[in-house]
C-alpha positions in Angstrom: -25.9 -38.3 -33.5 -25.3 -34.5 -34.9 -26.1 -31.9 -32.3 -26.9 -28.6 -34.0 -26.8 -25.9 -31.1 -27.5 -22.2 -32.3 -26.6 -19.5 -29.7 -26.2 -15.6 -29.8 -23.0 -14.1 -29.0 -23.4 -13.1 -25.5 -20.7 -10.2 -25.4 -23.2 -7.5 -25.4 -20.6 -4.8 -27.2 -21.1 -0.9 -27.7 -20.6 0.8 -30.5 -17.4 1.6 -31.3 -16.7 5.6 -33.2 -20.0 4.1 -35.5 -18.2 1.1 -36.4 -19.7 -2.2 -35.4 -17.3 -4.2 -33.3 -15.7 -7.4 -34.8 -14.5 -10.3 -33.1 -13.3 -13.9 -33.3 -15.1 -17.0 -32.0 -12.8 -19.6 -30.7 -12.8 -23.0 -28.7 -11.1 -23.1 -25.4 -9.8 -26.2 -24.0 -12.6 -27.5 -22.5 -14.6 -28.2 -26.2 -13.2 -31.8 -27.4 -13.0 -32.9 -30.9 -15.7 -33.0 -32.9 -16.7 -29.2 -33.3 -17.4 -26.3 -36.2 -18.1 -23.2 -35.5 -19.8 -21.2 -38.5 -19.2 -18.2 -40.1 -15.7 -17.8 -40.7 -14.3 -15.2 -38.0 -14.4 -12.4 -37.6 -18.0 -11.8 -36.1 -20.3 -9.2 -35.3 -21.6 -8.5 -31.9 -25.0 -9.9 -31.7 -24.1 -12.3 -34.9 -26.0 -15.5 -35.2 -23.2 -18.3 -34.7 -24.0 -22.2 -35.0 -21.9 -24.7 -33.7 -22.3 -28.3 -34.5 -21.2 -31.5 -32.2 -20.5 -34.6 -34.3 -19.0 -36.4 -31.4 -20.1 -38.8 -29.2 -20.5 -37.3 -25.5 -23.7 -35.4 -24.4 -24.0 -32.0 -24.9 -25.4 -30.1 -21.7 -24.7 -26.6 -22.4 -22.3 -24.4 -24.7 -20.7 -21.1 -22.7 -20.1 -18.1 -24.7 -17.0 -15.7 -23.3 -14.7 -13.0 -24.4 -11.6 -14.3 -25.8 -8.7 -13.4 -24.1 -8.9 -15.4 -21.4 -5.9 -18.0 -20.2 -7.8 -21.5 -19.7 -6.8 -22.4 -16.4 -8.7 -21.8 -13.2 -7.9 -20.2 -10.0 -10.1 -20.5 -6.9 -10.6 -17.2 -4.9 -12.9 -17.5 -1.9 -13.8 -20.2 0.8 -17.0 -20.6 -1.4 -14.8 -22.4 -4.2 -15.6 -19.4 -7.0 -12.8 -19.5 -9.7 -12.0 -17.5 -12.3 -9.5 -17.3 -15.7 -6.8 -15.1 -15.9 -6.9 -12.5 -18.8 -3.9 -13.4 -21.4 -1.8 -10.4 -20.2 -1.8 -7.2 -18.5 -4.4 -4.6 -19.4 -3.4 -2.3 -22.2 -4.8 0.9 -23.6 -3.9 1.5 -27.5 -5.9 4.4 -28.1 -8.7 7.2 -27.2 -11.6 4.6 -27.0 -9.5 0.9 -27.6 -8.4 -1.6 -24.5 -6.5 -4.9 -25.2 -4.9 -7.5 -23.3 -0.9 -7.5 -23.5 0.0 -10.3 -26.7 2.4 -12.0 -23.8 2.1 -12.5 -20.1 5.9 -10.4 -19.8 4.8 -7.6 -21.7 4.9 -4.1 -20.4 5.3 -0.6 -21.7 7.8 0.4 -19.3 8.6 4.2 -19.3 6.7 4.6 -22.6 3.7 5.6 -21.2 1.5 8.4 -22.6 -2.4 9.2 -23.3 -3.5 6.3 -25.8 -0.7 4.1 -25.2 -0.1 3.4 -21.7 -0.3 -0.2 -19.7 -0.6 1.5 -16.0 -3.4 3.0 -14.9 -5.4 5.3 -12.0 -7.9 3.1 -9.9 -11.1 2.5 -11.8 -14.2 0.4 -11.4 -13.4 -1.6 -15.0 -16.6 -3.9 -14.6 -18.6 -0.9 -15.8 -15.6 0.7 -17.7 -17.9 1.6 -21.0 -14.5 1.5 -23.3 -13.5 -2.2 -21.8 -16.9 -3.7 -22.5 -16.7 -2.3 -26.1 -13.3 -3.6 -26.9 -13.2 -6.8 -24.5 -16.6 -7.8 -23.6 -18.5 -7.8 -20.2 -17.8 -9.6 -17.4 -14.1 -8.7 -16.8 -13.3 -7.1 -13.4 -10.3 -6.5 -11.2 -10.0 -9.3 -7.8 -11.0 -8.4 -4.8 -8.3 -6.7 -2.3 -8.1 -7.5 1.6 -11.3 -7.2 3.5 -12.9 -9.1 0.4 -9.6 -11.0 0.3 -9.7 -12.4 -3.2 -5.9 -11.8 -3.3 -5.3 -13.3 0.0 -6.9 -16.0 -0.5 -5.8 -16.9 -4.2 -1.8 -16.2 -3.2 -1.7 -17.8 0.7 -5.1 -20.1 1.5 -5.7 -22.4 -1.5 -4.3 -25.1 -1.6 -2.0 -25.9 -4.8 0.3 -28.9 -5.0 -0.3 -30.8 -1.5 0.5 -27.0 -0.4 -0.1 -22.9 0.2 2.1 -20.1 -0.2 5.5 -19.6 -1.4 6.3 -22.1 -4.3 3.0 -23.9 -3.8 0.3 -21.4 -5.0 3.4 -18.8 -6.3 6.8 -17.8 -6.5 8.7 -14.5 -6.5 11.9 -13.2 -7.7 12.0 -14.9 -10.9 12.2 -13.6 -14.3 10.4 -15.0 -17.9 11.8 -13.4 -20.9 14.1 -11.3 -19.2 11.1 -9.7 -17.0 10.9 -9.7 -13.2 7.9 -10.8 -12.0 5.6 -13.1 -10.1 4.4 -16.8 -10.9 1.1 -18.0 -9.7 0.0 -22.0 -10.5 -3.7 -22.6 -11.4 -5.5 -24.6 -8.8 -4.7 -28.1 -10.8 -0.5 -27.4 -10.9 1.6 -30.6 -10.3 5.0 -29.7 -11.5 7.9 -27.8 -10.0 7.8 -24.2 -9.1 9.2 -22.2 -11.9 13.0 -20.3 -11.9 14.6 -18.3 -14.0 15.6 -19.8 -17.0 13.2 -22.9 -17.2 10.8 -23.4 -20.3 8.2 -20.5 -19.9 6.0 -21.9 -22.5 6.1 -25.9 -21.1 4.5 -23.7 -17.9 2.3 -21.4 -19.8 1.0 -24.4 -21.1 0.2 -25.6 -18.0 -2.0 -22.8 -17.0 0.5 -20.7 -15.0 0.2 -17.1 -14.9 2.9 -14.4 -14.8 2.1 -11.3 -13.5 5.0 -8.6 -14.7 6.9 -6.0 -12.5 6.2 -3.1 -14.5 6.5 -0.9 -11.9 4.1 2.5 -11.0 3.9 6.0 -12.2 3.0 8.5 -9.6 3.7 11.3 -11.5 6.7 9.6 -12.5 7.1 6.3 -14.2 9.6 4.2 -11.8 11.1 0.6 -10.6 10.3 -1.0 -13.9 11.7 -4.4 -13.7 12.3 -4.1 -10.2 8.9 -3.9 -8.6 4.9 -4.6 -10.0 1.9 -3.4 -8.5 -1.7 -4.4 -9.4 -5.1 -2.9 -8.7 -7.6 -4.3 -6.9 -11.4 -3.4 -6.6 -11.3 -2.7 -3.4 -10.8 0.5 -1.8 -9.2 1.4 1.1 -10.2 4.9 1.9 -11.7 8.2 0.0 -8.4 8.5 -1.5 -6.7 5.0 -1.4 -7.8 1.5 -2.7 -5.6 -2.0 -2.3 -3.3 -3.6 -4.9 -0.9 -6.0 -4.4 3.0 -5.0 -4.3 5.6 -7.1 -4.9 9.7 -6.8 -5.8 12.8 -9.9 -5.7 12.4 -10.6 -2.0 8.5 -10.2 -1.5 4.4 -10.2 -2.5 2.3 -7.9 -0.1 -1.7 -8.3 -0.8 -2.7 -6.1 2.2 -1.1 -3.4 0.1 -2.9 0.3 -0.3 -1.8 3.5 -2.9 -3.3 6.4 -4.0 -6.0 5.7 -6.8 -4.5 9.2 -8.6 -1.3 6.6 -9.1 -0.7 4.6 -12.1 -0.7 1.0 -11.6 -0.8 -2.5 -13.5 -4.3 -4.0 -14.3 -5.0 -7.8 -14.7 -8.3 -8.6 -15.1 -10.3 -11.7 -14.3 -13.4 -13.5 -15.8 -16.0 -16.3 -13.9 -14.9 -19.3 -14.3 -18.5 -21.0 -13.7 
């Protein structure tokens, strides 16, 4: 039987410069066969969209999310909350306009100035009014230690019969020429990744790749040779965490000035 289920896109998006914000409605891996989604893309926020089942399962509930997300999942706390990766690191492309990087190795390197930069001062981006307008609500930075969302995502979960190094991630190894740092979703059976190997067979797989695209604190250094990312956790009045990481090593106790510019890769709930 046809299921007709009519929902509200739930992205809640701001005004954009008086220009009503436009997106795409997609299906992520989890919808099977037998869906339509109606109208043709793009969208307006707050648009009516239907969707219509013509398979054969039960329908219990449809989720509506940003796009942008990579589909697999990653546990992050004893309490088994996951999360999706975004598709690449957080980039800003003008006065008022965020995306996500087109590919997971993608960095601006040394090419970084006001309306075009991909490394950024310490912000709370869950209630960052530009992000929600050009990516949707819900995105927010992991956790650093003391919360321990890091920690526990890079040594405690357990990923292939293991935890770690080359079980939950693995350093010192490059995709498209890019150093940088590999981290298998919570369902990863295959081999750990090395340089060389076919990035896409283990982008389809759900593996993440976080890029060294090094730091600017007041100058824009160790691109390709070292990556640091934000967390949302501070350390002190001047400092909050990130995790660092170069060839040899990952540190996820790691703490910087928030004036310095760092790499962003944002998360979104996974259920």
């Amino acid at each position: 039987m046809k299921a007709k289920i009519l929902f509200i896109l739930a992205l809640l998006l701001t005004l954009v410069q008086g220009a009503q914000a436009q997106h795409n409605v997609t299906r992520d891996a989890t919808m099977s066969e037998g869906w339509s989604i109606t109208p043709d893309n793009p969208v307006s926020a707050g648009a009516a969209v239907t969707a219509t089942y013509s398979g054969s399962r039960h329908v219990k509930s449809v989720k509506c999310m940003p796009a942008g997300h990579l589909s697999s999942k990653f546990t992050i706390n004893g309490s088994g909350d996951k999360v999706y990766f975004s598709k690449g690191n957080l980039q800003q492309t003008g006065a008022n306009s965020w995306k996500f990087a087109d590919n997971q190795w993608d960095c601006f390197g040394t090419d970084q100035q006001d309306g075009h930069r991909d490394l950024f001062t310490w912000s709370n981006w869950s209630e960052d009014a530009g992000i929600q307008a050009s990516l949707g609500t819900g995105w927010r930075a992991l956790m650093g230690s003391g919360e321990g969302e890091w920690d526990y995502l890079l040594e405690t979960r357990t990923v292939n019969g293991g935890t770690g190094a080359d079980h939950s991630y693995t350093i010192g190894q490059s995709v498209n020429g890019v150093l940088g740092v590999v981290l298998y979703p919570d369902d990863y059976t295959g081999a750990a990744y090395t340089t060389g190997a076919d990035w896409a067979g283990f982008e389809a797989a759900g593996c993440v790749f976080l890029p060294a695209a090094g730091l600017d604190d007041g100058t824009v250094q160790e691109v390709g040779v070292s990556g640091r990312y934000w967390s949302s956790a501070l350390y002190d009045a001047e400092s909050a965490y990130d995790i660092y990481f170069n060839s040899d090593l990952i540190a996820f106790g790691n703490s910087d000035y928030r004036s310095w510019k760092l790499s962003v890769r944002l998360v979104f709930p996974a259920e």
